[in-house]
C-alpha positions in Angstrom: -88.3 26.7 18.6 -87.4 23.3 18.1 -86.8 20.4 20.4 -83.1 18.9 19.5 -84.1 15.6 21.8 -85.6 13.5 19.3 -82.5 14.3 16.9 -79.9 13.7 19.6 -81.4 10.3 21.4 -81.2 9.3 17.5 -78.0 10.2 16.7 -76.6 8.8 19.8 -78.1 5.5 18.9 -76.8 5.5 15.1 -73.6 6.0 17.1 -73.7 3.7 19.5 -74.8 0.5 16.7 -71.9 2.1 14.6 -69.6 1.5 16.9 -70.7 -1.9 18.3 -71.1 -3.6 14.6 -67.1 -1.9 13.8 -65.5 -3.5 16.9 -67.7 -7.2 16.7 -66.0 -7.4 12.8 -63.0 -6.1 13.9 -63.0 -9.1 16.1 -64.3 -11.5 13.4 -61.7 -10.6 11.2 -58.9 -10.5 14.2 -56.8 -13.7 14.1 -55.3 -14.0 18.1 -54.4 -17.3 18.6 -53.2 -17.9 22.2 -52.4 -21.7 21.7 -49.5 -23.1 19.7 -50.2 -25.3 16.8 -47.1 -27.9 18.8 -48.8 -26.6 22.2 -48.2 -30.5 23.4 -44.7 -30.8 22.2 -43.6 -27.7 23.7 -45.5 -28.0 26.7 -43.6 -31.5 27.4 -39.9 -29.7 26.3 -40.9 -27.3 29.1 -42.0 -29.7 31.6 -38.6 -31.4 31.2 -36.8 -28.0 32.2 -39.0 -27.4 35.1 -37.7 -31.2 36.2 -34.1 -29.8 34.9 -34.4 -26.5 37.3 -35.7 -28.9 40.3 -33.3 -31.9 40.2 -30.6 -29.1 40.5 -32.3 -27.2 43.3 -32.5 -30.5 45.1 -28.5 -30.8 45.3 -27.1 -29.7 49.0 -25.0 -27.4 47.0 -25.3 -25.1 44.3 -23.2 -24.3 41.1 -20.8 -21.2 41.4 -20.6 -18.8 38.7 -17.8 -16.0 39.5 -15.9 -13.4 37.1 -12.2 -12.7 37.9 -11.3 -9.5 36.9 -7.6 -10.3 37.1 -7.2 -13.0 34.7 -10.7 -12.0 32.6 -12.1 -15.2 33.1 -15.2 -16.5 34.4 -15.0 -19.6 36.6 -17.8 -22.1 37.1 -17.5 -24.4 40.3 -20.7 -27.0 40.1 -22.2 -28.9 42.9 -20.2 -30.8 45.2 -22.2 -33.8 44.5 -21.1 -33.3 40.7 -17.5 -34.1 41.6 -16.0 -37.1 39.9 -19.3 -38.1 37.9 -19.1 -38.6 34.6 -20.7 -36.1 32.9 -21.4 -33.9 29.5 -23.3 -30.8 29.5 -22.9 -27.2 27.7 -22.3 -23.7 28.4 -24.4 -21.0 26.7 -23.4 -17.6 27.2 -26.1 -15.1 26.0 -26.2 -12.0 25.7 -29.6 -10.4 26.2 -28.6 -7.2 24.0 -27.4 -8.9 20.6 -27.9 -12.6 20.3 -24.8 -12.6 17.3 -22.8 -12.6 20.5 -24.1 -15.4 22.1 -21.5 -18.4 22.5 -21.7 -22.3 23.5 -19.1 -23.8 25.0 -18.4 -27.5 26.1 -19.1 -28.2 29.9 -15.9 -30.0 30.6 -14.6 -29.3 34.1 -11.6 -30.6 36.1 -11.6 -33.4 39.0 -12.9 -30.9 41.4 -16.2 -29.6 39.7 -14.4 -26.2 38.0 -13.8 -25.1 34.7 -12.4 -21.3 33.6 -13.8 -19.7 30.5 -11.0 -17.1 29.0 -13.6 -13.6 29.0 -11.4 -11.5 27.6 -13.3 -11.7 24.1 -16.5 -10.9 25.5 -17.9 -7.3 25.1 -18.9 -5.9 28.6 -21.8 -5.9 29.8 -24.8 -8.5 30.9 -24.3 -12.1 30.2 -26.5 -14.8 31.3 -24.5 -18.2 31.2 -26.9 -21.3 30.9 -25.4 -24.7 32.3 -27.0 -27.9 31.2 -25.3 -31.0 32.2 -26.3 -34.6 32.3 -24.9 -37.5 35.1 -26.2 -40.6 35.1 -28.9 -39.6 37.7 -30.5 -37.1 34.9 -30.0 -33.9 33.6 -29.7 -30.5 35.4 -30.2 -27.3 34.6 -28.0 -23.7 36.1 -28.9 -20.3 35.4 -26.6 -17.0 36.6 -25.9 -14.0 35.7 -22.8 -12.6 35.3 -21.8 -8.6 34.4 -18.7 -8.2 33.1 -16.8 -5.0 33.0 -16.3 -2.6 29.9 -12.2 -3.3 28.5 
């Protein structure tokens, strides 16, 4: 009879070196490239929205996003410091689901901080409405969202 061992530590060897030169030129070959070609631009556009987001969490009060089913509109009410500055800003409603949706509105509320937004267009569902506003003390930055029932 004949002894298999020298066969199988042999084969198990081919196998192995098979398998480690396939996966070292899959590698070669793989292109992965974690870093943006802009990584510095972009980096500095999203340090200015962390600043955005932390200017705004600094106010006393926070901005108010509520739907009225009633009417069908959504009313914003921002921060109490807001009132009477002059300001400009933008409302993005997104919709996570189908981005053809998505709408942007001026931000252009009354003397005391609100503005309505008629709804009764929008599909149901999940919206996320973005605020970005700028005051003369810098620009701030509002995220909520809002679910708003099937018609």
């Amino acid at each position: 009879m004949k002894n298999i061992w020298p066969c199988a530590i042999i084969a198990y060897f081919v196998v192995f070196i098979t398998g480690i030169i396939t996966w070292v030129s899959f590698a070669m070959r793989h292109d992965d490239q974690l870093v943006r070609p802009d990584y510095y631009e972009h980096e500095m556009k999203y340090q200015s929205h962390i600043d955005r987001v932390t200017r705004t969490s600094a106010l006393k009060s926070e901005a108010a996003v509520a739907y009225n089913p009633v009417e069908k509109s959504i009313r914003i009410a921002l921060p109490a410091a807001m009132f009477r500055q002059k300001l400009q800003g933008t409302i993005h409603l997104y919709r996570p689901s189908d981005a053809r949706l998505d709408q942007k509105l001026l931000l252009a509320p009354a003397i005391d901080g609100t503005q309505q937004i008629n709804a009764s267009h929008l599909q149901g569902g999940l919206w996320k409405l973005r605020l970005n506003w700028n005051t003369e003390d810098g620009e701030y930055y509002f995220e909520k969202s809002v679910v708003l029932p099937d018609p």
